[in-house]
N, C-alpha and C positions, 0 to 999 in steps of 0.2 A: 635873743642875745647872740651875737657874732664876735668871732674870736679875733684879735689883731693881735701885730706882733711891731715893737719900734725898735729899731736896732740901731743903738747909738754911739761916736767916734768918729771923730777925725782921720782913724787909723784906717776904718774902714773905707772911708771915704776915700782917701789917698790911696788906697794899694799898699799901702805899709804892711795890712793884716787883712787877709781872709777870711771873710764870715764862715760860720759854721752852724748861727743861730737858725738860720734859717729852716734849713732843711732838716736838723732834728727835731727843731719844734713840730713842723708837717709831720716828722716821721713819729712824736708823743701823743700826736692829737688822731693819727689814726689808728693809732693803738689801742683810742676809748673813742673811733665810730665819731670822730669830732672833725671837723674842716676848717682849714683858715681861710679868713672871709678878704683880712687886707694885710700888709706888712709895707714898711715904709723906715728907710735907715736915712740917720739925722746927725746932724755935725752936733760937735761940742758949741754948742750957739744958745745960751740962755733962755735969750727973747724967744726964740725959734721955737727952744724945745717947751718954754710955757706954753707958747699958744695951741701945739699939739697937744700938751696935755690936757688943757687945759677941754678940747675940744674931745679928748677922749673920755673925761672924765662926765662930761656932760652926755656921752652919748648911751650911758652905760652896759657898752662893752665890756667883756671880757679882755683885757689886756697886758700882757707881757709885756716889758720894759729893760734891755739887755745893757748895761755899761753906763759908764758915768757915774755910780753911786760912792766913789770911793772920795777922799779927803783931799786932794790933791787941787793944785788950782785950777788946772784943766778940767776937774768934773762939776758940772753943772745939775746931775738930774735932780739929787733931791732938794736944790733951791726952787729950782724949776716948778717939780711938784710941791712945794708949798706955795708959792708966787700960783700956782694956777687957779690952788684952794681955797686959797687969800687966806691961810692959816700960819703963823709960826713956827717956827721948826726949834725944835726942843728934843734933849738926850734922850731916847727912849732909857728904862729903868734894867728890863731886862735884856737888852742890846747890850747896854753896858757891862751889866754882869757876862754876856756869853764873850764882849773882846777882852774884859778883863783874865777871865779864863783861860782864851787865848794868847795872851802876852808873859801872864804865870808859864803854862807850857812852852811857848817859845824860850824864858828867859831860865826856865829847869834844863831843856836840853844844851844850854851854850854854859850852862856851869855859873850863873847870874842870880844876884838877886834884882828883884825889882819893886818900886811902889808906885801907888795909882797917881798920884799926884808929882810925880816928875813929870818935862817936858812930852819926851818921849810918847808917856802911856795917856797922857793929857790928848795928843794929837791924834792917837789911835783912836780916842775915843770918839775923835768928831764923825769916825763910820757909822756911831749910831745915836748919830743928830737927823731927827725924822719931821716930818710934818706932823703936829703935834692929833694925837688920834691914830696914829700908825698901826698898826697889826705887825708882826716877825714871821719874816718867812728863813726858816733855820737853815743853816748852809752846812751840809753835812762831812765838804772838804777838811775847813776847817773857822769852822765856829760864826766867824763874823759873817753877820743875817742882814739881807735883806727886807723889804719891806712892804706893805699893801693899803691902800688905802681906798675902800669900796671895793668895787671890781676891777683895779687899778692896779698891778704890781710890780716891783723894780725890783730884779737879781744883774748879780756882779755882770763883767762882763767876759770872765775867763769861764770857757765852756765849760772845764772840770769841776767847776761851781757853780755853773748856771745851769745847765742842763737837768741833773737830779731835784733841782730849786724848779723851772718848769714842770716835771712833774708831778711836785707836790703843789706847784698852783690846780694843774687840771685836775687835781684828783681833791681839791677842795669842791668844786661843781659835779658831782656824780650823776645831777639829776643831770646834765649836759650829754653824758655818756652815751653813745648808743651800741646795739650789737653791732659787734663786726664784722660784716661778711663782705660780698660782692659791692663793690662801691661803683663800677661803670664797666663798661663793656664798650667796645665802639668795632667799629668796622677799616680797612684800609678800601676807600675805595678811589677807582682809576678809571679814566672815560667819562669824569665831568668837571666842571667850574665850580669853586664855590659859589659864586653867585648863583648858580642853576639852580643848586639845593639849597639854599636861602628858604625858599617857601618853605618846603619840606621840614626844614627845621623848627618854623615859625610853627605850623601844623601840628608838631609832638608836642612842642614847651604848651599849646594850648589846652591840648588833646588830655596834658597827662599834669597836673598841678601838683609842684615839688621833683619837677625831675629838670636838670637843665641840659641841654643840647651844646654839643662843643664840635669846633670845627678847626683840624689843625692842620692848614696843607703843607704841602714840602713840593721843591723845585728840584732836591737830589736827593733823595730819600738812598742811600747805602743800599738798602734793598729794593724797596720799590719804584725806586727813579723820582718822576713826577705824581703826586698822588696827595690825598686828605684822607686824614685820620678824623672822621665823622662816628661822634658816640655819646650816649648819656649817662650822668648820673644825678646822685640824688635818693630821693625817697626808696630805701630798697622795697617795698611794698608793690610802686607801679615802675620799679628798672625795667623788668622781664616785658611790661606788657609793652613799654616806650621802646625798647631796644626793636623787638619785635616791628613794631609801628614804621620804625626808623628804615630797619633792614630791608620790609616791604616795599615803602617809597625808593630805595635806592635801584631794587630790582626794578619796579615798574616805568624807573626814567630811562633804564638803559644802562646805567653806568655798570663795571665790573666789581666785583668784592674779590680782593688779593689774600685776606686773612683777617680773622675776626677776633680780637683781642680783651682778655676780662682780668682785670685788677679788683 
């Protein structure tokens, strides 16, 4: 199972707004020894975002879904994901009750009363109009939940909401979990082409199964000028023997090692 991540808005797209999803999710997922495998941000586009889901949900992935779940005309996901499931979408029971909750609290602090059945709390409630089979993924901000369906899940898309909502998706998979330790090591080295070391690379990923080789050069590297950041990760089991593997080949072609780097 492989982890993705769809980061959805107009806003995003435009520059309006700044993703944030991105990088705490990498920074939740190695928190539990977990990798993201793809990520991919998506306009407010119906069709669009069916057919990814629709293709996520077929692949089954592990999947995070940021924005677009709120009421508004502009949001599209949870039609989206119904249209993908070919299912209806229907009030969840206990969504209800938790923006109900939510609106009671809202309308005690303004000095209000309020009932379910005005406009108002009517509209509120279409947050938690779901693809009918839904799961609640609980939003600990403030009440109004998110939603899952398989290995499929859709949080808000204000990070102060969504963020805590990711980690209680990862921490639904434990068996996904691994230890956390040394996850790659790599070398700076200076005095060859990538192309040169090409083989070289082909050689470890053969050599050592579950480790991958990465190759990241620079033309101005701040520190070391001209140069590739050459290093593996993967299976902490055979890291040490592949790094090892790696670093030999780089001695044996000639090239120089500037500094050897472990995350």
């Amino acid at each position: 199972m492989q982890v993705g991540l769809f980061i959805v808005g107009d806003e995003i797209l435009s520059g309006k707004r700044q993703d944030s999803h991105l990088a705490k999710f990498i920074e939740l997922l190695g928190q539990r020894g977990m990798q993201l495998a793809w990520a991919q941000y998506l306009g407010d586009d119906r069709e669009l975002l069916t057919a990814r889901l629709r293709e996520a949900f077929a692949s089954g992935d592990l999947v995070v879904s940021c924005g677009g779940i709120g009421a508004t005309p502009d949001d599209h996901t949870r039609q989206a994901a119904a249209a993908a499931l070919g299912r209806p979408l229907a009030l969840h029971p206990e969504a209800r009750e938790l923006i109900w909750q939510r609106i009671q609290q809202m309308a005690a602090e303004q000095g209000k009363t309020v009932t379910p059945d005005e406009p108002d709390s009517l509209r509120r409630f279409e947050m938690g109009v779901f693809p009918e089979g839904a799961g609640i993924i609980p939003n600990p901000y403030n009440k109004i939940p998110g939603f899952f369906v398989g290995h499929a899940h859709f949080v808000p898309g204000f990070p102060v909401m969504a963020h805590p909502m990711m980690a209680w998706v990862l921490d639904r998979y434990p068996q996904l979990h691994r230890e956390v330790g040394v996850q790659e090591r790599s070398l700076i080295v200076q005095g060859a082409m990538e192309a040169s070391l090409t083989p070289l690379m082909v050689a470890v990923e053969a050599d050592f199964p579950g480790i991958k080789v990465f190759s990241l050069p620079s033309v101005d590297h701040p520190q070391w000028g001209r140069c590739i950041e050459l290093g593996v990760k993967g299976d902490p089991a055979r890291l040490l023997d592949a790094y090892d593997a790696l670093k030999r080949g780089v001695v044996q072609f000639g090239a120089s090692i500037s500094t050897e780097l472990v995350r």
